[in-house]
TILUM-758631 format. One record per residue (C-alpha): residue in one letter; y negated, z negated, x. Coordinates in steps of 0.02 Angstrom, whole numbers, plus 32768, in hexadecimal, padded with zeros to 4 digits. Example, Ala and Ser with C-alpha at 12.3 -4.5 7.8 and 13.67 -1.06 7.14 Angstrom:
# TILUM-758631
A80E17E7A8267
S80357E9B82AC
# end
This chain:
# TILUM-758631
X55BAC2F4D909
X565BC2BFD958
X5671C376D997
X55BCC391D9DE
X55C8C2FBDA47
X5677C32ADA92
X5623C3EDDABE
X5585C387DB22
X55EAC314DB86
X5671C3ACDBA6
X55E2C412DBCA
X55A2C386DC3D
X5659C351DC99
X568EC405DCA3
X56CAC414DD68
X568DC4C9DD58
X55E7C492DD43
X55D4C421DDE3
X5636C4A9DE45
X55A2C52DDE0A
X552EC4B7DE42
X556BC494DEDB
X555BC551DEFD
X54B0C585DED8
X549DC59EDF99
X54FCC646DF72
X546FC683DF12
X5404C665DF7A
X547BC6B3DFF9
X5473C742DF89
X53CBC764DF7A
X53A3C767E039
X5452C7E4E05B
X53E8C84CDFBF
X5356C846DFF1
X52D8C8D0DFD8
X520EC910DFF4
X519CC987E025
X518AC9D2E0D9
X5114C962E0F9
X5173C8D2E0DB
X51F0C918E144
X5172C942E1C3
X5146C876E1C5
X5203C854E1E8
X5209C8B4E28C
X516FC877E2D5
X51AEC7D2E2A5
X524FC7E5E2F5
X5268C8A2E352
X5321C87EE35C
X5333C8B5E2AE
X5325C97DE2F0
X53B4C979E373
X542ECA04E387
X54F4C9F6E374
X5516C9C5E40B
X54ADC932E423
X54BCC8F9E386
X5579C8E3E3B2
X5561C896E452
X54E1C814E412
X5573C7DAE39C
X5601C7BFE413
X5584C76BE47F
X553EC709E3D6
X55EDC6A6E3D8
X55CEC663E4A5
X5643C664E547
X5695C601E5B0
X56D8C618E663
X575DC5EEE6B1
X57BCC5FCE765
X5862C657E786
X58B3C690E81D
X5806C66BE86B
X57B9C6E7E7F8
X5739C6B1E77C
X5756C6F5E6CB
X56D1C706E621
X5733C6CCE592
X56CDC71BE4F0
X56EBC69DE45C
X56D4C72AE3E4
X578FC757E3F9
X57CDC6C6E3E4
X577AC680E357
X5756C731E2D8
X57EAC795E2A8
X588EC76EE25B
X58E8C74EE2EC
X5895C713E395
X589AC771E430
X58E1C70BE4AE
X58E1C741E566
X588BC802E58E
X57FBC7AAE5DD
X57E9C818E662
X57F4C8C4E5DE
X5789C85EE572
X570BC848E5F4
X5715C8F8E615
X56E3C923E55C
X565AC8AEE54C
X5611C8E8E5FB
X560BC99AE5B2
X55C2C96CE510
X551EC900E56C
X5527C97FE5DC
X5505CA23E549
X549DC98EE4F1
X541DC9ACE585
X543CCA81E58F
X548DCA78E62D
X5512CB10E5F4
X55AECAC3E584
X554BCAD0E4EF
X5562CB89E4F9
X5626CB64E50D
X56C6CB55E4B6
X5704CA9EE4C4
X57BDCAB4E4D1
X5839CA25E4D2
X58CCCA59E526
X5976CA01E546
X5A07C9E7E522
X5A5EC9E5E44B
X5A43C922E42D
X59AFC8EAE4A5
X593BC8BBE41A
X58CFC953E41B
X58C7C965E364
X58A3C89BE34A
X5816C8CCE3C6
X57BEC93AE368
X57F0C8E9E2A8
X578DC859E2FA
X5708C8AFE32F
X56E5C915E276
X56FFC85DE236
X567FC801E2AA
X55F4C898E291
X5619C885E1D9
X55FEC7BCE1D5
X5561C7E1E247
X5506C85EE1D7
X5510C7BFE162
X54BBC74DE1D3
X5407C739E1FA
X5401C74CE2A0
X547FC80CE280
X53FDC83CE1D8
X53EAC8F8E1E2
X5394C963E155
X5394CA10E11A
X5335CA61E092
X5313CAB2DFE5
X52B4CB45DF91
X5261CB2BDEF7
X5236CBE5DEC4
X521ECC35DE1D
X5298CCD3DDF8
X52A2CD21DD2A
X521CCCBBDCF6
X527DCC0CDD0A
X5269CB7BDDAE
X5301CB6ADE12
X532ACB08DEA4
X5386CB5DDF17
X53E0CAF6DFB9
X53EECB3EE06E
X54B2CB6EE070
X549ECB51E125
X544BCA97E121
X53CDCADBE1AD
X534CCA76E1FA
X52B2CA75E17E
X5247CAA0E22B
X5271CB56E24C
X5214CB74E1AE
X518ACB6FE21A
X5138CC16E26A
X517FCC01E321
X50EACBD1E386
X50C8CB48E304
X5158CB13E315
X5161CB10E3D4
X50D0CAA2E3D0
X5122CA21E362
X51B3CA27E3D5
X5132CA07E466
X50E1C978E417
X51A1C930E3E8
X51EAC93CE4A4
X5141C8CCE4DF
X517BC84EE456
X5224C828E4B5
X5248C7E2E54F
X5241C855E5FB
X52FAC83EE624
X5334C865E56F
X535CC926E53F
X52E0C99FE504
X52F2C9CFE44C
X52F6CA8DE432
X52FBCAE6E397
X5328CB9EE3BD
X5344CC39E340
X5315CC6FE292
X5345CC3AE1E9
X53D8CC9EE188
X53C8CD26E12C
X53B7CCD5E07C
X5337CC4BE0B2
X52DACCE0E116
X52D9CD3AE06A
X528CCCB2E012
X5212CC85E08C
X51EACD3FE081
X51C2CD4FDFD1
X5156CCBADFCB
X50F3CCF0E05F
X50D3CD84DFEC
X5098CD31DF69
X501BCCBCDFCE
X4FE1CD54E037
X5023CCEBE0EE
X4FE6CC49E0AF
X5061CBCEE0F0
X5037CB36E0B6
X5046CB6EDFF5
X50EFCBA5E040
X5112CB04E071
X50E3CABCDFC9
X51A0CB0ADF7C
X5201CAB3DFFA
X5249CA14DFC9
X52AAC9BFE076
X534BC960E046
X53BCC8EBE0A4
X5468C948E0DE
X5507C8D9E0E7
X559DC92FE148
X5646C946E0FD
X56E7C99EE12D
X571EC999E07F
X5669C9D8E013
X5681CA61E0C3
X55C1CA26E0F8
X55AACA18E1B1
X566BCA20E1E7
X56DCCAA3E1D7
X5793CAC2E1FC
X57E6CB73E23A
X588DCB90E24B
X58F6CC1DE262
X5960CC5EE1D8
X59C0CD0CE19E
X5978CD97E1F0
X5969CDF9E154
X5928CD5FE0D5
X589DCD31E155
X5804CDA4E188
X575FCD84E1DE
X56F4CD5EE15A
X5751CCA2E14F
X56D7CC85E1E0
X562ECCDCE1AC
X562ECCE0E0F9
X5632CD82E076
X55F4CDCEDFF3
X55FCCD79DF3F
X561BCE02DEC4
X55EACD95DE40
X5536CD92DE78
X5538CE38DEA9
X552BCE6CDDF9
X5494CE06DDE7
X542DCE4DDE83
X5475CEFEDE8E
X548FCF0BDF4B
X54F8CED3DFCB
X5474CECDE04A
X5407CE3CDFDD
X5434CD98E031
X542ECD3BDF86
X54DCCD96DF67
X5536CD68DFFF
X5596CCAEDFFE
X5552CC4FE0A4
X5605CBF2E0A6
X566BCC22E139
X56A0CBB0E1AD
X561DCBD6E234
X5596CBD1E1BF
X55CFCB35E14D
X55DFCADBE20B
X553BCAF0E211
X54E5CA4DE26C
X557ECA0EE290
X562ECA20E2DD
X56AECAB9E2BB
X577DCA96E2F2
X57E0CB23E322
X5892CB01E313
X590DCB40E380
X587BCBAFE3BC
X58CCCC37E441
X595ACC5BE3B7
X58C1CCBCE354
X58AECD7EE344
X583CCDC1E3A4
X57CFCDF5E322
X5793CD3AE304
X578DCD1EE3D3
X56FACD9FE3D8
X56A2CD34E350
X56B2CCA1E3CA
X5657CD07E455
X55B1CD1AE404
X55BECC6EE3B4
X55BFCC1DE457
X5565CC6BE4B5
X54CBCC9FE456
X54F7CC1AE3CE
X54F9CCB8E364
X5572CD02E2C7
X556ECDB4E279
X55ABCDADE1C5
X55C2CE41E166
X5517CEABE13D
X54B3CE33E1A9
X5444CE1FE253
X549ACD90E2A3
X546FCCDFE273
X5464CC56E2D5
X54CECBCBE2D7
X54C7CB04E326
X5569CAC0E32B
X55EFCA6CE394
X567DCAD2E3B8
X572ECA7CE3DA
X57CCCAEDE403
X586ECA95E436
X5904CAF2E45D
X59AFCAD9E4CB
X59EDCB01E577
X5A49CB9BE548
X59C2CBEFE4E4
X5935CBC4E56C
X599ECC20E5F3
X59C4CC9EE58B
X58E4CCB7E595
X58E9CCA0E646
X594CCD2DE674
X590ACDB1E5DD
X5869CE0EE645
X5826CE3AE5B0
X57FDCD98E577
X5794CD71E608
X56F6CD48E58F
X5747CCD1E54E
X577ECC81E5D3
X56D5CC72E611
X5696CC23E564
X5719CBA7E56E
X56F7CAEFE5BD
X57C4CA9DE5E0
X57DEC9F2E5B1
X5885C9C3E5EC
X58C6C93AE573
X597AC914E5C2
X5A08C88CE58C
X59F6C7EFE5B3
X5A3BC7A5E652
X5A17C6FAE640
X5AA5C685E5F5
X5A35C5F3E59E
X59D7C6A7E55B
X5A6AC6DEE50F
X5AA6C63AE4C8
X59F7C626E476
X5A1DC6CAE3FC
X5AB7C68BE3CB
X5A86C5DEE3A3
X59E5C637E33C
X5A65C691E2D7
X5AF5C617E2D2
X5AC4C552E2A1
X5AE1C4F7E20D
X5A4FC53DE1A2
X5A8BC5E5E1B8
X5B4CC5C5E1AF
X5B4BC528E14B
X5BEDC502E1B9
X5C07C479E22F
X5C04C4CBE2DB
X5C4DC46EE378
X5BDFC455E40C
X5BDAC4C1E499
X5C1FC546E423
X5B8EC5C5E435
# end
């Protein structure tokens, strides 16, 4: 009896416990970051809030702007300080106001189609000016967003039938659940959406067709229902997307390697032989993997690293994908893309483009961000007391040291 009553109170007094307890607001957490239901749900969403069906761009410009700014006077110039890059990241970004006013100028400004949205962004400056930390912090922020309410974005699911047996299959893509819909349809939605908001915020546009496997599916169950759409509609199920770098959903990484390990299809995706034995053809989108870096970017942001120090054959890729906001993978028409796109490279490499003629396209899909070094002395000093204080060094360290 002895023993039974030990087990209850331990059961009762075990720290564990409390702790679980004390965390049941990560179910529910959960639940709304897995949330999923019909089109029409979905449907209710957007008119409830229309935000939910922005592109890349201003999706990434409502989150810097999420965090607030300050101003402040120098040299009888009047700076935006952006809180994002000072409070997301690993290490803050102190100083760069004027590049980083640059880069958020460009961003509101492709947020409201004015041009940069068909455009490389590319950071360039010098080895050491913090134009990696810029863009780890941006991947980071979008990430944390896509997690928030106010940064929800959704994708969706086919529930089809295929040898007799019910599958769910997910858009490799994460697409918006809206280009479903037959164009004009959807134009009117769109219509309906832009009177929502207010007349001095950006339109929302929703441009070009679904990929190749979705546009299969869709296809074969427009077959079956002889054009009915709304039986269609019935077989999608609309699910709540959360970005990751690592899980490779919404940001991607490129950087350039060996010339003779890397080849194009790191960026637009290939063939999966596995599958291929399965469907029989090359040419049947169920057997190509959607998982390049273009295409797994997908509603998000892409990095190119060290960007002008890549063969040509991935430049030309960058062409179309700016511009039209377009990819070719192998076997393919060209699929549309709605992403971010952040080059950064150094001095030596950029004038390298300037004076090559032949790269002249890309010179024109290219907007220049200068990020220099700092010039500012209290600027300076701020980095190294960030990296060297007692915390980090666990060392007494004598005053005006840094």
């Amino acid at each position: 009896m002895s023993y039974i009553l030990k087990y209850i109170y331990m059961r009762q007094t075990n720290p564990l416990r409390s702790v679980l307890k004390k965390n049941h607001g990560d179910a529910e957490k959960f639940k709304k970051l897995n949330w999923s239901g019909t089109f029409y749900d979905y449907l209710d969403l957007v008119y409830a809030d229309p935000n939910i069906i922005r592109n890349a761009h201003q999706r990434l410009y409502d989150m810097i702007m999420s965090y607030g700014t300050e101003t402040f006077t120098f040299c009888r110039r009047e700076y935006t300080t952006y809180n994002f890059f000072s409070k997301v990241g690993e290490v803050p970004i102190y100083g760069l106001e004027e590049s980083l006013m640059g880069f958020v100028d460009l961003l509101r400004s492709a947020a409201y189609h004015y041009g940069p949205e068909k455009r490389v962004l590319l950071l360039h400056g010098p080895v050491g000016s913090s134009k990696s930390t810029i863009v780890t912090a941006l991947k980071k922020g979008i990430e944390q967003y896509s997690k928030s309410g106010e940064g929800a974005l959704y994708s969706f699911s086919w529930r089809i039938e295929e040898d007799g047996k019910e599958k769910v299959v997910p858009c490799s893509m994460n697409e918006e659940p809206l280009k479903i819909l037959p164009n004009k349809i959807r134009q009117d939605v769109l219509t309906k959406l832009n009177k929502i908001l207010p007349k001095d915020h950006y339109k929302l546009k929703l441009d070009g067709s679904l990929n190749p496997k979705n546009e299969f599916y869709l296809k074969q169950l427009l077959d079956k229902y002889d054009g009915d759409y709304t039986k269609v509609l019935d077989h999608v199920i609309v699910r709540r997307v959360t970005l990751s770098e690592k899980d490779r959903v919404g940001i991607g990484t490129f950087q350039p390697k060996d010339e003779k390990s890397q080849d194009a299809t790191e960026l637009t995706g290939d063939i999966n032989y596995r599958l291929l034995a399965q469907y029989g053809s090359e040419s049947d989108p169920r057997a190509f993997d959607f998982d390049g870096e273009f295409l797994i970017a997908n509603r998000g942001v892409i990095e190119f690293q060290e960007l002008l120090k890549l063969q040509t054959e991935f430049l030309y890729d960058l062409l179309g994908a700016t511009q039209e906001h377009r990819v070719k993978p192998k076997r393919f028409n060209q699929i549309p893309i709605d992403e971010v796109i952040i080059g950064h490279t150094n001095n030596a490499e950029f004038e390298k483009l300037k004076n090559n003629k032949f790269m002249e396209a890309l010179r024109d899909r290219t907007c220049k961000i200068d990020v220099p070094y700092l010039l500012r002395v209290s600027q300076e000093q701020s980095i190294y007391d960030h990296f060297y204080n007692k915390k980090s060094v666990h060392k007494h360290i004598a005053p005006h040291t840094t």
